[in-house]
N, C-alpha and C positions, 0 to 999 in steps of 0.2 A: 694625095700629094698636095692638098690645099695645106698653105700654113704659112708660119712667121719662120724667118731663119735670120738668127743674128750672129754676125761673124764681128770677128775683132780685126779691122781691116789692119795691113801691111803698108808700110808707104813704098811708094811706089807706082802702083797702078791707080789709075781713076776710080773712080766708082762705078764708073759704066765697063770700065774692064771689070770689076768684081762680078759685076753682074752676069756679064755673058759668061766669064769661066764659071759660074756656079751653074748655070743654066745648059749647058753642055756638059758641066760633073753628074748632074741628078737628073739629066733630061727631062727638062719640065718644059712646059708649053712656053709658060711667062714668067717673067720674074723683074722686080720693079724694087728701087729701095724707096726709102721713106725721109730723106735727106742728105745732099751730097758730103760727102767730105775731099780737101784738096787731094792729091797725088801724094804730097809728100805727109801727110795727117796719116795716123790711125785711131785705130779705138771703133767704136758702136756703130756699126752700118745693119739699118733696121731692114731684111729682105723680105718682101712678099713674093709668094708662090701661089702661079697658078690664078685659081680665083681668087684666094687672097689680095690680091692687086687690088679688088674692089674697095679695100678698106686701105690703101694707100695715102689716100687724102687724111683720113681719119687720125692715121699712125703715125704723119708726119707734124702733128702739133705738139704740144708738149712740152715741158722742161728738158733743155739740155745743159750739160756739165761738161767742161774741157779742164784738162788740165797746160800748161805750155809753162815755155820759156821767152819773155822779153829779152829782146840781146840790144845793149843799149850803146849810140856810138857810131852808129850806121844807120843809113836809109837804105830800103831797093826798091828797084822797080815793081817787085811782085808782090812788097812787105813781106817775103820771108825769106829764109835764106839759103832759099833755091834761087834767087834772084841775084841779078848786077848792084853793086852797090855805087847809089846815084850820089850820095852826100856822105860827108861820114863828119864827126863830131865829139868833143871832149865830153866825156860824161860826169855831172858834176859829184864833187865829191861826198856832197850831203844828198846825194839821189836817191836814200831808201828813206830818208827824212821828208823827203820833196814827194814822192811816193805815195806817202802815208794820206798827206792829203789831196793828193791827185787823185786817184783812184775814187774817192768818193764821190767826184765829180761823174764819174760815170754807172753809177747806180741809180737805176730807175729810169724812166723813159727820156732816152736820149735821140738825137739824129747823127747819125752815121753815114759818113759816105762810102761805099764799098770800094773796093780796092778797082782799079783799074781792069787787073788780072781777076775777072773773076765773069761768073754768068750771066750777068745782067746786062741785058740790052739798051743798047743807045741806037736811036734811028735804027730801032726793029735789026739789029746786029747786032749779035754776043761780044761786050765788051772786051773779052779778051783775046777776041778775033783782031781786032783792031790795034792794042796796043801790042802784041807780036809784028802787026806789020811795018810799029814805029809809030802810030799815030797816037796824039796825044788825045785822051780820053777824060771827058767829064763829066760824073755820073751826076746826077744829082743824091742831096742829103735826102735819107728816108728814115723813119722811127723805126726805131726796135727797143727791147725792153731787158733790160739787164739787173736782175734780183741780188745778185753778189759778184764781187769783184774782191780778191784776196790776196794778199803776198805771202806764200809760203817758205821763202828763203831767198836768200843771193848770195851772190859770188860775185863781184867787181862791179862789170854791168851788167852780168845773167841774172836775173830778176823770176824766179818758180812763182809761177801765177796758178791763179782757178779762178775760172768762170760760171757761173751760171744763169741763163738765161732763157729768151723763148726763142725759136727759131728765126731766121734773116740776121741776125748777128754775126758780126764774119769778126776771129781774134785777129787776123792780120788786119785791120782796119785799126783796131782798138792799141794796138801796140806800134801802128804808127802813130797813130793822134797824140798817144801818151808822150813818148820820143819828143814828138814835136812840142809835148808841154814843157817838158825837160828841156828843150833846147839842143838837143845830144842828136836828135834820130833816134829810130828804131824800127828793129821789126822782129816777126816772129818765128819762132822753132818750136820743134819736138810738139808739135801740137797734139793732143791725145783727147778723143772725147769719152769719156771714160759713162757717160749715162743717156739717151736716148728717149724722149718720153719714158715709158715705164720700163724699158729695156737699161740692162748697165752689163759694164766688161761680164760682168759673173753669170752672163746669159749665153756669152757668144764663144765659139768657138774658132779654131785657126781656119785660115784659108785652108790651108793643104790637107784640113784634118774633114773638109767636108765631101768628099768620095766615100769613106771609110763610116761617118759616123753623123751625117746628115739625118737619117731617119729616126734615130735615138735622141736627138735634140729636137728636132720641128716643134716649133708650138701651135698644136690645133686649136682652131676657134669655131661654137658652134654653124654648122653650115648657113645656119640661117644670114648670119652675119655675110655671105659673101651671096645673097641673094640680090 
């Protein structure tokens, strides 16, 4: 029961809910992913099993790939649009013009502030402990590394985005900054991470489908590796 299990998460649930219902579907000792995704995100949630966990750290670097929607015109509180919306904004009408060289701006090692709503602690507190209780929140800017940045289509202000980059990169971060280039606001939808270090959608399987078909998918690794 040592192994890799990659599901195609559902939005919705946390990550750490993924966790425990698989962990209680296949009754395993432990079970541990290899990078969060938000609640309302799906796509590639990397699961170790068991003693697999050992190689947690290892499995959590990598290249990752999102795909999303910029929704351009509004700000939220959370940057996406599970959130209240704080500002809202005329989006300009040459915006996939204004785009084209926006976007380049953020290729290659930039500093990002994380979103308010999100993990990262301030004064040893989970930032997004804090701005639920109201409190304004500010994180400092940290590097992250962003190898592509791409407009795959629009529709008005809907803006089909793809990302890829190395982990600590948050698209809700990235789609407000953009917003705020634009003048408009923004933030983000439909997030999908569609690649995982060397895991991608074409590995993982449904939630609902891992009672049934868990043991057919596990990707074993030699033992030695979880020594």
């Amino acid at each position: 029961m040592d192994g890799i299990l990659i599901i195609d998460k559902p939005a919705g649930p946390t990550s750490h809910d993924v966790v425990q219902m698989v962990k209680r579907a296949i009754g395993a000792r432990k079970v541990g992913h290899t990078g969060t995704l938000d609640p309302a995100a799906t796509g590639v949630l990397t699961l170790c099993i068991n003693n697999a966990t050992k190689m947690a750290s290892e499995l959590s670097g990598g290249e990752k790939v999102y795909e999303f929607t910029l929704v351009l015109g509004a700000q939220t509180d959370t940057d996406d649009d599970a959130g209240t919306v704080m500002h809202e904004g005329v989006v300009p009408e040459d915006c996939r013009a204004q785009l084209d060289s926006i976007v380049s701006n953020y290729v290659g090692s930039i500093e990002q502030t994380p979103p308010a709503y999100s993990a990262r602690k301030k004064n040893g507190v989970r930032s997004y402990k804090q701005a639920r209780k109201g409190k304004e929140v500010e994180l400092e800017p940290r590097p992250v590394l962003i190898h592509e940045l791409s407009v795959l289509g629009s529709e008005g202000g809907r803006i089909a985005m793809r990302l890829r980059c190395e982990k600590g990169t948050y698209v809700r971060a990235l789609c407000r900054d953009i917003g705020r280039d634009l003048g408009c606001g923004g933030h983000a939808a439909n997030i999908r991470r569609v690649k995982n270090g060397q895991y991608t959608v074409d590995d993982a399987i449904a939630l609902e489908d891992v009672p049934a078909r868990w043991r057919d998918v596990l990707i074993l690794k030699n033992s030695s590796n979880y020594i």
